[in-house]
Each structure stands twice: as C-alpha cells, then as structure tokens.
C-alpha positions as CSV (number, residue, x, y, z in Angstrom):
1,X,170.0,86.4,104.1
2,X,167.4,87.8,101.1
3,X,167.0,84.0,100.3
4,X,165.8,83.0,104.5
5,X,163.9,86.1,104.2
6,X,161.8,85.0,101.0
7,X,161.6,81.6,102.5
8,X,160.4,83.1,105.4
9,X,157.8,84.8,103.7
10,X,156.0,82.4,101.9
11,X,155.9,80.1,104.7
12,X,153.7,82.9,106.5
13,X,151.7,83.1,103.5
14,X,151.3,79.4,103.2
15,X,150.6,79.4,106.6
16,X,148.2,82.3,106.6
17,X,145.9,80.7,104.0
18,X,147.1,82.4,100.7
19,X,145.2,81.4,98.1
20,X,148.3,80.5,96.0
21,X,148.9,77.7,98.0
22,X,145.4,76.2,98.2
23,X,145.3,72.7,96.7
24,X,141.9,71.4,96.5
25,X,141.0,68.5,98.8
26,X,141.4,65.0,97.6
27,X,137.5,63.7,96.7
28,X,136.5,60.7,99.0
29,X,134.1,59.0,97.6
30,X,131.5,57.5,100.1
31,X,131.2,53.2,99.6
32,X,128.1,51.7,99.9
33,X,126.8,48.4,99.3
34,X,125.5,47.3,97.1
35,X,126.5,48.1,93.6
36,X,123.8,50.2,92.5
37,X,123.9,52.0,95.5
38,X,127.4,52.5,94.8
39,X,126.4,53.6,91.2
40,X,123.9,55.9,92.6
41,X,126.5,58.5,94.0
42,X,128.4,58.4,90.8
43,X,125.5,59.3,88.9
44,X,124.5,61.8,91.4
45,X,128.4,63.5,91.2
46,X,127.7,63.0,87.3
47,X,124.3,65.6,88.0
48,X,126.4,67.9,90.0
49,X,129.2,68.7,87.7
50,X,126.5,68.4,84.3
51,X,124.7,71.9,86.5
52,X,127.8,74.0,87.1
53,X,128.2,76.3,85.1
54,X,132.1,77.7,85.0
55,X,134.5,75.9,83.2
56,X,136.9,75.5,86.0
57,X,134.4,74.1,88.1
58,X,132.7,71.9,86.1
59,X,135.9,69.6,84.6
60,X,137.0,69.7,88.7
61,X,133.1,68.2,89.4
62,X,133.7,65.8,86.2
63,X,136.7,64.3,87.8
64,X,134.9,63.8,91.0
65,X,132.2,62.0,88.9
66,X,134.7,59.8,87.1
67,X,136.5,59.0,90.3
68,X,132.8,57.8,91.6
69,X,132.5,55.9,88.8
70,X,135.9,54.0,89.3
71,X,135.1,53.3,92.8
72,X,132.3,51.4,91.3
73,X,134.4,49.7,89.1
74,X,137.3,48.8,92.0
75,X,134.4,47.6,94.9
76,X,132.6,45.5,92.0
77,X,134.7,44.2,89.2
78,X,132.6,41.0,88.6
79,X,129.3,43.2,88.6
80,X,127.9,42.5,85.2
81,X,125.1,45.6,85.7
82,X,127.1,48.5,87.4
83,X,130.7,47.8,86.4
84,X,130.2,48.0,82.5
85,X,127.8,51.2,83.0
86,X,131.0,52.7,85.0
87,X,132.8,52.2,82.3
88,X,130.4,54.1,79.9
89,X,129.8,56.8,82.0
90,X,133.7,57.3,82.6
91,X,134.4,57.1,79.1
92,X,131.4,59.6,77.9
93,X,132.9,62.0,80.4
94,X,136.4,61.8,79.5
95,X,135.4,62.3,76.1
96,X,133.4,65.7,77.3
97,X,137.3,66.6,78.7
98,X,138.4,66.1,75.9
99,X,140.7,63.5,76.9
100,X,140.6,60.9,74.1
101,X,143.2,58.5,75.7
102,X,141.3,58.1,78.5
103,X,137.9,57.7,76.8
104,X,139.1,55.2,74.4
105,X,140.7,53.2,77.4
106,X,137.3,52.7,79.3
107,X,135.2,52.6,76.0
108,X,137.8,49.7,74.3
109,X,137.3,47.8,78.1
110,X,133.7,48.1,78.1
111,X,133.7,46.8,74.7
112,X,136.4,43.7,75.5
113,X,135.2,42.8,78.6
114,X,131.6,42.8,78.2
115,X,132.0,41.7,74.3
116,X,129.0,39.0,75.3
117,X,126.2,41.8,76.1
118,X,125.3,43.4,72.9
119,X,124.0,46.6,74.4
120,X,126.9,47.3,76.3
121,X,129.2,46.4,73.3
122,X,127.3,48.3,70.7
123,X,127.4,51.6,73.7
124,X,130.8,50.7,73.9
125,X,131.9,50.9,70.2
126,X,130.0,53.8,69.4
127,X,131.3,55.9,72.2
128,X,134.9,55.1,70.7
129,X,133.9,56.1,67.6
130,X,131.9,59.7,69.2
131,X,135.5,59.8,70.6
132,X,137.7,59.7,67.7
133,X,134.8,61.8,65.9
134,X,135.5,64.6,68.3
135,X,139.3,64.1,68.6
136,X,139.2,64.9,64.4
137,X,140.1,61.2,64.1
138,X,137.9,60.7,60.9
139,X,139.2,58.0,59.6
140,X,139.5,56.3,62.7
141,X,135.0,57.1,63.8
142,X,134.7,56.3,59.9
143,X,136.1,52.7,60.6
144,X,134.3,52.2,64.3
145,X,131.2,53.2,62.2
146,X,131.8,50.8,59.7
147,X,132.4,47.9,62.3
148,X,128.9,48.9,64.2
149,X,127.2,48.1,60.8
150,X,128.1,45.0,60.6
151,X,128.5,43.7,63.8
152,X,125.2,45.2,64.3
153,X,123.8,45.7,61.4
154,X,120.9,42.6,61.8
155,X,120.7,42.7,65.5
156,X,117.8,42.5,67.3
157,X,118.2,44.2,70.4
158,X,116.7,47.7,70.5
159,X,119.8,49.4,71.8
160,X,121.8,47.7,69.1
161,X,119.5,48.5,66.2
162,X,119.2,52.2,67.8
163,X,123.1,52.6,67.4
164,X,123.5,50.6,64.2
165,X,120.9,53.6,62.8
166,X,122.4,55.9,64.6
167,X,126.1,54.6,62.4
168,X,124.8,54.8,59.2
169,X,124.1,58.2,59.2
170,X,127.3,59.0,61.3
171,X,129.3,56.9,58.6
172,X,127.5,58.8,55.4
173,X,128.5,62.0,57.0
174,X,131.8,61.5,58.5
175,X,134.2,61.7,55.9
C-alpha cells in the first residue's frame, strides 16, 4: 500500500514537471551541405560553449560542439579539409574535459589517417602530447615531444616549423 502510494507520487511529480526528472533534450544537429557548411555549425556550437560561463553549462555546450564536429566527420569521411579539422577540434575539446581517452582517440586518428598532410599531422601529434601534458603523463608528452622534433624538426611548412618550436621548448621543460 505505502509502496503504490510512493509510486504514485512520483509519477505526479514526473508528470507535473519536477525538476528531478528533467533530462536534457538530445542535441540535433542541423546537416547541411556542403562540408564547410557543415563545419560552420560546429564551430559556431564550439563559440557558444567557449562564452558560457558556468561550469555545468559550458561541458553540456562542449558536448553539443563535439557532437557537431562528429556529424562532420559521419556526413564527410572522405573530406580531406573538414574531416581532419573535426577531428582536431574534437580532440582539443575533449582534452578541455578533461577526457584524455577521448582526446587521444581523435588526435592518434587525425594523426593516422591524415599521416600524408604535414600540418594536420604535426596538429595532430602535438595535441596528443598537450593531452598527456595535462593528463600528468610526462613521460608520455616528453616522448610525443621528442617525436615532433624529428619528424619535424627540418620541415618546411610553417605550421610544422611553428609546432616543431613550439616542442623544443615543451620538451626542455617537461620533465
């Protein structure tokens, strides 16, 4: 009888709009055509949640931007532009969430799959190493570092000799 009661009761409250059982809506994200359209709303979601300011709020709006970003990935896997950026961006934001697992996923398949465009490579392999850095991995950034240096280390694409500078002084004070 006291057990029909309860039962009873949160039904009405669940049904009455108690906040205890509000489940935030699923975020749809919008598809558009073509790809840097498509990365255009990801990067706007990605502006959103970088301006709130609460805590709560803004690894909720981080998701949403990360689930953009995927969308990206999903509608254009062969995109050789918008797909590897994706990937950046998703793994630069899971490493703000401190989710290293997940950064190092989308950082080591940027880095694999797009192991032919230096810039994206070299973005790629420092972001694992800014990930394991943050993570208290030293020894793992330390050896990331140390791979940017020489992979790197003679390039001569701007992005890559950027990094590669970037690296030294990352490996010298990463110890």
């Amino acid at each position: 009888m006291i057990l029909r009661a309860m039962l009873a009761a949160a039904a009405a409250l669940m049904l009455t709009g108690c906040s205890w059982f509000d489940r935030p809506a699923p975020y749809i994200v919008p598809e558009k055509d073509p790809p840097r359209e498509q990365l255009l709303i990801a990067r706007d979601q990605e502006k959103i949640a970088r301006q709130t300011f609460s805590r709560t709020n803004r690894e909720e709006e981080y998701r949403k931007a990360i689930a953009a970003y995927q969308t990206v990935i999903d509608r254009f896997p062969k995109d050789e532009e918008a797909t590897p950026f994706a990937f950046l961006r998703i793994g630069d934001l899971e490493t703000e969430l401190e989710r290293t697992p997940q950064a190092l996923a989308a950082f080591t398949t940027a880095a694999d799959k797009y192991s032919k465009d230096e810039s994206v490579r070299v973005l790629a392999l420092w972001g694992i190493a800014n990930a394991h850095e943050k993570a208290g991995s030293k020894a793992e950034a330390q050896k990331t570092y140390r791979a940017i240096l020489e992979e790197f280390g003679s390039r001569s694409d701007r992005t890559a000799q950027a990094i590669e500078a970037q690296a030294r002084v990352r490996s010298a004070r990463v110890r």
